[in-house]
C-alpha positions in Angstrom: 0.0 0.0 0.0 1.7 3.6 -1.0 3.1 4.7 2.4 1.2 8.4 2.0 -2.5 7.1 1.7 -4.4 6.6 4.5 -8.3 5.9 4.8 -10.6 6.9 7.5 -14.9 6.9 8.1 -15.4 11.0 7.4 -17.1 10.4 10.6 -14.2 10.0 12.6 -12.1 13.5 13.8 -10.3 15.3 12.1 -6.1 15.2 12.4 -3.6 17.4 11.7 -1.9 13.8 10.7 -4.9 13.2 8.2 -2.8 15.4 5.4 -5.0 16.3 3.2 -8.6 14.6 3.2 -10.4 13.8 0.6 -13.8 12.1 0.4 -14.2 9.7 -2.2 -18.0 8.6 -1.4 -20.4 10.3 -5.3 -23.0 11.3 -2.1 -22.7 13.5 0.6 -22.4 11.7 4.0 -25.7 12.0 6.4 -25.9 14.1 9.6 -22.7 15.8 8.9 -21.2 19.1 8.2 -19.0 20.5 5.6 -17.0 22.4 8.5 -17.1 19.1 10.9 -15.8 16.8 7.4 -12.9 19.5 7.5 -12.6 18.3 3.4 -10.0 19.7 1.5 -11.9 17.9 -1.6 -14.4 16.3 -2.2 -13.5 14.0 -5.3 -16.8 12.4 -5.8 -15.6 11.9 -9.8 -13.6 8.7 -8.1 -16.5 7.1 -6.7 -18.0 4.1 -8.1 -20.4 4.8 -10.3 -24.1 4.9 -9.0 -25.1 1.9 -11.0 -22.2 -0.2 -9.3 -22.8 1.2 -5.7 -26.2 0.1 -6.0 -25.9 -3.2 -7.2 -22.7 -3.5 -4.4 -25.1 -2.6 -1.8 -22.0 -3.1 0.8 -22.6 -7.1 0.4 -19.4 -8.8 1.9 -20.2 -11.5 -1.0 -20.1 -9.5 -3.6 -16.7 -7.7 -2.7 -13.9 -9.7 -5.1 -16.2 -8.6 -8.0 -17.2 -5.0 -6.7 -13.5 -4.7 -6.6 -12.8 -5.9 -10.4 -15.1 -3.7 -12.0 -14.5 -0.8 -10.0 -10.7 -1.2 -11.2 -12.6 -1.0 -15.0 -13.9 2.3 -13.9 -11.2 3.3 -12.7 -9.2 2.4 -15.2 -11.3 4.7 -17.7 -11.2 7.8 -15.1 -8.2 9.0 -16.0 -8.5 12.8 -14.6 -9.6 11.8 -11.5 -7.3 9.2 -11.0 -4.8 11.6 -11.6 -6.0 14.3 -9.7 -6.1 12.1 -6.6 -2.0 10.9 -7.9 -1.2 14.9 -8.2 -2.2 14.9 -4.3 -0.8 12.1 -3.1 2.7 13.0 -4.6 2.7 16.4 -2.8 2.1 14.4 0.4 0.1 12.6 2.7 -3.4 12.1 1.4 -6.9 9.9 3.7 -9.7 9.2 1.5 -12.4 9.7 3.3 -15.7 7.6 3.5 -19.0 7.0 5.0 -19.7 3.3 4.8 -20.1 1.3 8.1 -18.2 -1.3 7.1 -14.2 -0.8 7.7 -13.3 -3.6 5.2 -15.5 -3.7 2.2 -16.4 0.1 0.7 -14.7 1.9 -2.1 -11.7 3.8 -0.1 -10.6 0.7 0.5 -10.8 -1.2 -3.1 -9.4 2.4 -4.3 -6.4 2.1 -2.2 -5.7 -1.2 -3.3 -6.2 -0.3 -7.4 -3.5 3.1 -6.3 -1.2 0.8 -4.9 -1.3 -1.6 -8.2 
């Protein structure tokens, strides 16, 4: 995993140590503020699109493939991809998320297709 990437649930505080944060989720997280979110972007371009997050659902089972054809998007997002590459290379970057689930949401599978 590149060494300046970081996630983190949007939810949790703010840290100086965060770098800069950037939520990767296309919708805006409930029951929070911009000024509590403390965002220095908000790259919803990098999100899966709505028609995959949908049919994800956040279904552990459905994970490995969620993954696979997220990488396709991603793959054909070039500008956001390298806006988020820009970033990271000027230092440390969290993508940020709402997603209850730590192990299976798209900071996560994004991470893994950056450090590819």
């Amino acid at each position: 995993m590149p060494k300046n990437i970081t996630i983190k649930r949007v939810y949790e505080p703010a840290a100086k140590s965060d770098g800069a944060r950037v939520l990767v989720d296309r919708v805006w997280p409930r029951g929070i503020t911009k000024e509590r979110a403390a965002l220095d972007l908000w790259l919803k371009e990098i999100a899966p699109s709505t028609g995959l997050r949908k049919w994800f659902g956040h279904d552990p089972a459905r994970w490995d493939e969620f993954r696979t054809r997220y990488g396709r998007e991603l793959d054909g997002n070039e500008e956001a991809v390298g806006q988020l590459n820009a970033l990271t290379a000027k230092g440390r970057v969290t993508l940020l998320y709402s997603a209850h689930d730590a192990e299976h949401n798209q900071a996560v599978a994004l991470l893994e297709y950056l450090a590819s």
